[in-house]
C-alpha positions as CSV (number, residue, x, y, z in Angstrom):
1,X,-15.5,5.4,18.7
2,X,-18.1,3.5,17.0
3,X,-19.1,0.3,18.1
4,X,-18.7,-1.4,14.7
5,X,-14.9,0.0,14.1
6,X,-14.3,-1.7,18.3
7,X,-16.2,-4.9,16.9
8,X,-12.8,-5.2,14.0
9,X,-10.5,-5.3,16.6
10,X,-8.7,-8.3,16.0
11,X,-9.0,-11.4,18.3
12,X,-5.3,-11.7,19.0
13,X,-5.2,-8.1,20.2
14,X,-8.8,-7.8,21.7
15,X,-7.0,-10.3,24.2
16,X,-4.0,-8.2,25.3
17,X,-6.5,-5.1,25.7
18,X,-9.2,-6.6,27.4
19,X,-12.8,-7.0,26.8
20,X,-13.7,-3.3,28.0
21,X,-11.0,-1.1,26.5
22,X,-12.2,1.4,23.5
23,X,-8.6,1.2,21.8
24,X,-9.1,0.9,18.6
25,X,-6.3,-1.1,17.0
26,X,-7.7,-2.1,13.5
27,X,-6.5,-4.6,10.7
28,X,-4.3,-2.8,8.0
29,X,-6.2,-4.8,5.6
30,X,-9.3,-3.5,6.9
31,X,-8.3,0.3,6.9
32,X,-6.9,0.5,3.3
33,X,-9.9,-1.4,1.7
34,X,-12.1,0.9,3.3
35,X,-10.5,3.7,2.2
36,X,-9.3,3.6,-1.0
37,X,-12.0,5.9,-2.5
38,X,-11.0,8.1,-0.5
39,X,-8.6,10.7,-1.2
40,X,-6.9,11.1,1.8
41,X,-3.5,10.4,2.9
42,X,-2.8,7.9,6.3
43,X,-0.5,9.4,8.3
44,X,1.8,6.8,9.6
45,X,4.4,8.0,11.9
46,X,7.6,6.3,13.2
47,X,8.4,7.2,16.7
48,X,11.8,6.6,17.2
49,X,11.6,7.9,20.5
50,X,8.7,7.6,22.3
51,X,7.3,10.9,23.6
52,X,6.1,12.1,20.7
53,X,3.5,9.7,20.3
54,X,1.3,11.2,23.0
55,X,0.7,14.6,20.4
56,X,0.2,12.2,17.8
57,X,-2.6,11.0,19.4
58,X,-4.1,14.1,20.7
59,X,-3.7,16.1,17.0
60,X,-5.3,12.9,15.6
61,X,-8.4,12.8,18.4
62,X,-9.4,16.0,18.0
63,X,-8.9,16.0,14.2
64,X,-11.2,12.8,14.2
65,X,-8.2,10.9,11.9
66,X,-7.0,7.3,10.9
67,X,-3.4,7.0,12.0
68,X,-0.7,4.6,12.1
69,X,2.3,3.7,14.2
70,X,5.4,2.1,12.6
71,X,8.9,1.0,12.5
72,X,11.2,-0.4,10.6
73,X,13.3,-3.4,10.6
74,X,16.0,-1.2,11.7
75,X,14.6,0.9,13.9
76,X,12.7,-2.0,16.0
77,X,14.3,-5.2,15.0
78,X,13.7,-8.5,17.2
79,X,16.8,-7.5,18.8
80,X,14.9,-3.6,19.4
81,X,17.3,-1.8,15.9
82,X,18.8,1.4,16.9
83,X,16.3,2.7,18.9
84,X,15.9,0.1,21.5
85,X,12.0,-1.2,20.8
86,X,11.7,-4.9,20.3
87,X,8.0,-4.9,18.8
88,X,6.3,-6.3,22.1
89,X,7.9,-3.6,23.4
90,X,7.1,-1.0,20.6
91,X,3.1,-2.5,20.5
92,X,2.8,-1.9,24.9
93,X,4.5,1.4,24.6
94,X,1.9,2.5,21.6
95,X,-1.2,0.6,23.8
96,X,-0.2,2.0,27.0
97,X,-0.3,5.9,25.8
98,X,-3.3,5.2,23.9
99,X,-5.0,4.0,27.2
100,X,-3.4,6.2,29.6
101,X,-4.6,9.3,27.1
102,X,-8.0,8.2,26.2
103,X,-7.7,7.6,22.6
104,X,-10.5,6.2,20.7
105,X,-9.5,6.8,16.9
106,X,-8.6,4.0,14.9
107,X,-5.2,3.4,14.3
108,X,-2.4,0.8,13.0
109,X,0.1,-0.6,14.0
110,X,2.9,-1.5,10.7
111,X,5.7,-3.3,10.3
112,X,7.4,-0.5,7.8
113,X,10.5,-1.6,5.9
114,X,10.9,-5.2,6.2
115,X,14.1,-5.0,4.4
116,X,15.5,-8.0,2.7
117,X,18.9,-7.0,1.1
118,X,19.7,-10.5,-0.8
119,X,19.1,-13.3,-1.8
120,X,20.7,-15.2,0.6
121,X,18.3,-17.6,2.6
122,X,19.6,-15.9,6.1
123,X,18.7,-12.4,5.2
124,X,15.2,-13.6,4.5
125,X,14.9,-16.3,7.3
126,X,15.7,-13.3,9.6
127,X,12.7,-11.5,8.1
128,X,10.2,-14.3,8.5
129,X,11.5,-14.0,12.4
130,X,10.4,-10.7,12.5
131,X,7.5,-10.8,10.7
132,X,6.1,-13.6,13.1
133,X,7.6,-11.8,16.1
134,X,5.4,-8.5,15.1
135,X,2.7,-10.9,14.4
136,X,2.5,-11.9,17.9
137,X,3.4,-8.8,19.8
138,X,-0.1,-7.3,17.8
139,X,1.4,-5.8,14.8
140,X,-1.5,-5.1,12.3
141,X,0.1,-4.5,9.6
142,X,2.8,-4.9,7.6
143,X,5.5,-4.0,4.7
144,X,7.9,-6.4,3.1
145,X,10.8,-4.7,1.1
146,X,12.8,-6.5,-0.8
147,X,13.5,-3.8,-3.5
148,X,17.2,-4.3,-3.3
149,X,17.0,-7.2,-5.2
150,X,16.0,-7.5,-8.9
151,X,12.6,-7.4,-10.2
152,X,12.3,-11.5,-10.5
153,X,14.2,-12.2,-6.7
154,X,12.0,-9.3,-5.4
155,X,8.4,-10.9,-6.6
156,X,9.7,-14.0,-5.4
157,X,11.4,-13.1,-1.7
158,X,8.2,-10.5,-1.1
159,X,5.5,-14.1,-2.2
160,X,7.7,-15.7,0.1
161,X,7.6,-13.4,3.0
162,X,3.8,-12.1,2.4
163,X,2.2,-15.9,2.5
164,X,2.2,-15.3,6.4
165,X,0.7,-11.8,5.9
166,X,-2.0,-13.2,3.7
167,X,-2.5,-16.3,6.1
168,X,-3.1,-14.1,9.0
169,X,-5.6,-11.6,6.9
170,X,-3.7,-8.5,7.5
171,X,-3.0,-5.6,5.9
172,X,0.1,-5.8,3.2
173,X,2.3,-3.0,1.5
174,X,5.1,-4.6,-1.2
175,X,7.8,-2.0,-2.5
176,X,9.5,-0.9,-6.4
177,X,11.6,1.2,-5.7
178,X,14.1,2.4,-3.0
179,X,13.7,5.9,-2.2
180,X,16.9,7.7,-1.8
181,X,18.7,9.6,0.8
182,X,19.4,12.9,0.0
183,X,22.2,13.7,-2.2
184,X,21.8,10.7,-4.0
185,X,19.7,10.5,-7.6
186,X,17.0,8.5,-7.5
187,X,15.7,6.1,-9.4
188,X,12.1,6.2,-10.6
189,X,10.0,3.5,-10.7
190,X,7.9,2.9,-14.1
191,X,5.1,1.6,-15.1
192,X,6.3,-1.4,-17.0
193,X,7.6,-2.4,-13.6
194,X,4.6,-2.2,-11.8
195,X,2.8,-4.1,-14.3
196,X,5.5,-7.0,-13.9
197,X,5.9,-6.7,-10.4
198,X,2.1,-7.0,-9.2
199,X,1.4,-9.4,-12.1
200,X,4.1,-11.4,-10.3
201,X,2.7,-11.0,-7.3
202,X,-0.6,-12.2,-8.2
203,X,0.6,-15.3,-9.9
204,X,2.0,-16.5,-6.7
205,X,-1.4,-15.7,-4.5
206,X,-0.6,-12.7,-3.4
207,X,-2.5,-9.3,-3.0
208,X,-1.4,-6.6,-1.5
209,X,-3.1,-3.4,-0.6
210,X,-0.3,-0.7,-1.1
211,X,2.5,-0.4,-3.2
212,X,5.7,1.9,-2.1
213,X,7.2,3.8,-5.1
214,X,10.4,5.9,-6.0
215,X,9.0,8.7,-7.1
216,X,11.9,11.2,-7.0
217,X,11.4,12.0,-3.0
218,X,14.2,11.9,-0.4
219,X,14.8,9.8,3.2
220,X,15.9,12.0,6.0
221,X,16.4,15.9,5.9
222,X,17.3,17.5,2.5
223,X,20.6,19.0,2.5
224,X,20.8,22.4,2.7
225,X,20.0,23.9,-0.8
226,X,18.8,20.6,-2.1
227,X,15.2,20.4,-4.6
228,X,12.3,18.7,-4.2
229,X,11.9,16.9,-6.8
230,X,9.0,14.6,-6.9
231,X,7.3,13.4,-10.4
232,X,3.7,13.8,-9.8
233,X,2.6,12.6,-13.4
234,X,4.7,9.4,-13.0
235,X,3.0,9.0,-9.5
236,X,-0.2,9.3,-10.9
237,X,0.2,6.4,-13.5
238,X,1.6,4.0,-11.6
239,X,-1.4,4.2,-9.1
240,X,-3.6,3.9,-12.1
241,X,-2.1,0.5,-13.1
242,X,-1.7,-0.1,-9.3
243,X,-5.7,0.3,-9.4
244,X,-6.0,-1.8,-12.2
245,X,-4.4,-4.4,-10.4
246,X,-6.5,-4.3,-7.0
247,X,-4.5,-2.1,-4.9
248,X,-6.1,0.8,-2.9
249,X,-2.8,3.3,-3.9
250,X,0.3,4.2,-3.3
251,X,2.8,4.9,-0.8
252,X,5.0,8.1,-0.3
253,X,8.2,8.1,1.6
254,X,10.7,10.7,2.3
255,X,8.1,13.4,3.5
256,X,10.1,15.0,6.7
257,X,11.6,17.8,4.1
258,X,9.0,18.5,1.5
259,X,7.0,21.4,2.0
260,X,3.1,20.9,3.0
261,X,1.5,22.5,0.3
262,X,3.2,19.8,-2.2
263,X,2.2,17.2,0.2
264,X,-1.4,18.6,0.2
265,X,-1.2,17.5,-3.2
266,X,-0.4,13.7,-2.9
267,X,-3.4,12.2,-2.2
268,X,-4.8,14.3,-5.8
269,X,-1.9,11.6,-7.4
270,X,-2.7,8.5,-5.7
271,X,-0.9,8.7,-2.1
272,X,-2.8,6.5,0.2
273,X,-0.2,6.2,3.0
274,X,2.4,9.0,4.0
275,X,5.5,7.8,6.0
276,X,6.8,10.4,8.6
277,X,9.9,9.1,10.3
278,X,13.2,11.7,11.0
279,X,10.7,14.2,11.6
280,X,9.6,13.3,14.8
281,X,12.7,12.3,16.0
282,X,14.0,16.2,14.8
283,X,10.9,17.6,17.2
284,X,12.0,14.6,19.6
285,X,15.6,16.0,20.0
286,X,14.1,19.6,20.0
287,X,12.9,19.1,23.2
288,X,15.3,16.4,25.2
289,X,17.5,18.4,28.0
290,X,20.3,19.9,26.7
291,X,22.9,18.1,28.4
292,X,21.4,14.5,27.1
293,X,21.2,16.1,23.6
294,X,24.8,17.1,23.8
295,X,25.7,14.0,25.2
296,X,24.3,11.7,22.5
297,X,26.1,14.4,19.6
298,X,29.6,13.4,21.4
299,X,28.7,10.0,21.2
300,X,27.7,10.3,17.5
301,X,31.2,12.2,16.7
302,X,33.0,9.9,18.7
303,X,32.2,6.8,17.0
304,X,31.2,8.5,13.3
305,X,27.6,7.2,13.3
306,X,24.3,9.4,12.8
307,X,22.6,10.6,15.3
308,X,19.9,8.2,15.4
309,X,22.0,5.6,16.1
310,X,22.6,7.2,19.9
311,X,19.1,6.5,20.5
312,X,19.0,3.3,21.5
313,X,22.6,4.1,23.5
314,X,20.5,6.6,25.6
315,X,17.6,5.0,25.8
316,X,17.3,4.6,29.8
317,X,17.8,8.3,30.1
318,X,15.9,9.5,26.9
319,X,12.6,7.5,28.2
320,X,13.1,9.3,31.8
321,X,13.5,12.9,30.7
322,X,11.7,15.2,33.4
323,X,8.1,15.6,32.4
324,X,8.3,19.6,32.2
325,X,10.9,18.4,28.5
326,X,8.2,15.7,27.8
327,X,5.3,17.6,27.9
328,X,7.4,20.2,25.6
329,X,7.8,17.2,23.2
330,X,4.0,16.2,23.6
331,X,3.1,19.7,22.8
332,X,5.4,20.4,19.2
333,X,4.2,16.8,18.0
334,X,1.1,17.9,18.6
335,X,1.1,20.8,16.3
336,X,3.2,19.3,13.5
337,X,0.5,16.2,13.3
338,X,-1.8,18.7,13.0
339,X,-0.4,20.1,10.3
340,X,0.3,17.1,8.5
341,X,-3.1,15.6,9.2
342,X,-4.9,18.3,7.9
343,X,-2.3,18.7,4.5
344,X,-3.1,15.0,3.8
345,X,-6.9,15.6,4.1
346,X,-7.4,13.6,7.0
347,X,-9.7,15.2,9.1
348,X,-12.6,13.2,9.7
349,X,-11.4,9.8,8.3
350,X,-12.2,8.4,11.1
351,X,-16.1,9.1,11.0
352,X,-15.3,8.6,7.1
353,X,-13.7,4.8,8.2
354,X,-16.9,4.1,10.1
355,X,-19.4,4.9,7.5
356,X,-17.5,3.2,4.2
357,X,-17.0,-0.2,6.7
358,X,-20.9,0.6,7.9
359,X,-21.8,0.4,4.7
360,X,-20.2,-2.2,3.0
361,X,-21.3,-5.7,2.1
């Protein structure tokens, strides 16, 4: 990887790599400057469960792309969320494939969905410990969500919460707009309340990079006969005034079930950063033995929870799966980041990273 990318490696996480390793764990803040002229889509990719990651890696090394790594607050709370990684434990995991496999890309790694629910002072104070404990485990970027809350408590719980973000010169995304799960209507996001919202924002100090929409999309798998359904034209004006107010674009969830030659056309609208989460956990589960899968769906029924919420539960034997059903995992996320990298036009943002940063002020 090029020496000037290795050179923005921050300090804090130059020291848990080491002074000779090429990983190349960049600022979010960074990345999405750097980029936002381009139109390409980041593919950032939650790996619930951890073998998929080594395909990631490979699809994105030989595609020459910018990738990202992320969790939620759920997924990988301070106390690990239901899949069992704290974020020290989620930030070794990421490093230790990306050494072990001889990835020199650049990549993220994003605190997605920092949820705060209410406005109570706990909800947030728990937040702030997460934020600081991603901070110091070598998160490099990161997404407060406080979109559950109305538009006045949400500028003022995301200023709150971002001032550390800001302080430490990372890379910020703020979110209007909770996308749905599917089954459930959504609820657009307008114009007028990105005007309001970043406006607010800005008033307080605050400037993010991305903003995270409702643009008609869906969380999860669709249900079986369900539409796809999102409103490119609103898209596209809400990252115009997003533009307008210093933002590189926009942020697209729910992509798992809509169909790549819609998501080819994102990055046309404004889509900056594409969030792929149940997807690998679907090619995860394709691959684990079968006895462990059908173990884990008897503890699901059992005890009426999604699936997902076995995986922390199984953790122990899900990480020591026989290599012949890890390799299988390796080899289907390979092809589907593939895919997905190429859909979102992200071959060769890498070499494109290097040259905007090369030539910049």
């Amino acid at each position: 990887m090029s020496t000037k990318l290795l050179e923005l490696v921050p300090e804090r996480v130059r020291k848990k790599l080491g002074p000779q390793s090429g990983v190349c764990l960049l600022n979010g803040r960074d990345l999405f400057s750097a980029l936002k002229n381009e139109k390409l889509i980041l593919m950032a990719c939650n790996p619930r469960i951890r073998h998929v990651i080594p395909g990631i890696m490979k699809a994105a090394e030989e595609l020459d792309a910018v990738v990202a790594f992320e969790l939620t607050r759920t997924e990988g709370g301070i106390d690990g969320g239901y899949t069992g990684q704290t974020p020290q434990l989620f930030v070794d995991t990421v490093m230790e494939y990306a050494e072990r496999f001889g990835f020199t890309k650049p990549f993220i790694i994003h605190g997605d969905h920092t949820t705060v629910q209410n406005t109570s002072p706990e909800e947030q104070e728990s937040a702030r410990l997460l934020i600081q404990s991603q901070i110091e485990a070598g998160y490099t970027s990161f997404a407060i969500d406080a979109s559950f809350n109305p538009l006045p408590d949400n500028i003022r719980i995301t200023a709150e919460l971002a001032a550390t973000v800001e302080d430490e010169g990372y890379g910020l995304e703020v979110e209007l707009g909770e996308v749905r799960p599917p089954g459930v209507e959504s609820n657009l996001t307008t114009v007028e309340e990105t005007d309001e919202f970043l406006s607010g924002l800005a008033a307080k100090g605050i400037q993010p990079q991305l903003l995270a929409i409702d643009n008609g999309s869906k969380r999860g798998n669709y249900l079986d006969g369900e539409m796809v359904r999102i409103d490119l034209d609103r898209t596209k004006a809400i990252f115009e005034a997003a533009v307008r107010h210093g933002l590189s674009g926009l942020v697209q969830h729910g992509i798992t079930g809509t169909p790549l030659r819609l998501v080819g056309k994102l990055a046309d609208y404004g889509i900056r950063k594409g969030n792929i989460g149940t997807l690998w956990q679907n090619v995860a589960h394709a691959g684990l033995p079968l006895d462990l899968m059908d173990a884990m769906r008897h503890w699901a029924r059992d005890n009426g929870r999604d699936i997902k919420f076995a995986t922390k539960i199984f953790k122990a034997e899900i990480d020591s799966i026989p290599e012949e059903n890890a390799k299988q995992i390796h080899d289907m996320a390979y092809r589907e980041a593939r895919e997905f990298l190429q859909a979102f036009h992200a071959k060769g943002s890498a070499s494109r990273l290097a040259a905007a940063i090369g030539n910049a002020p």
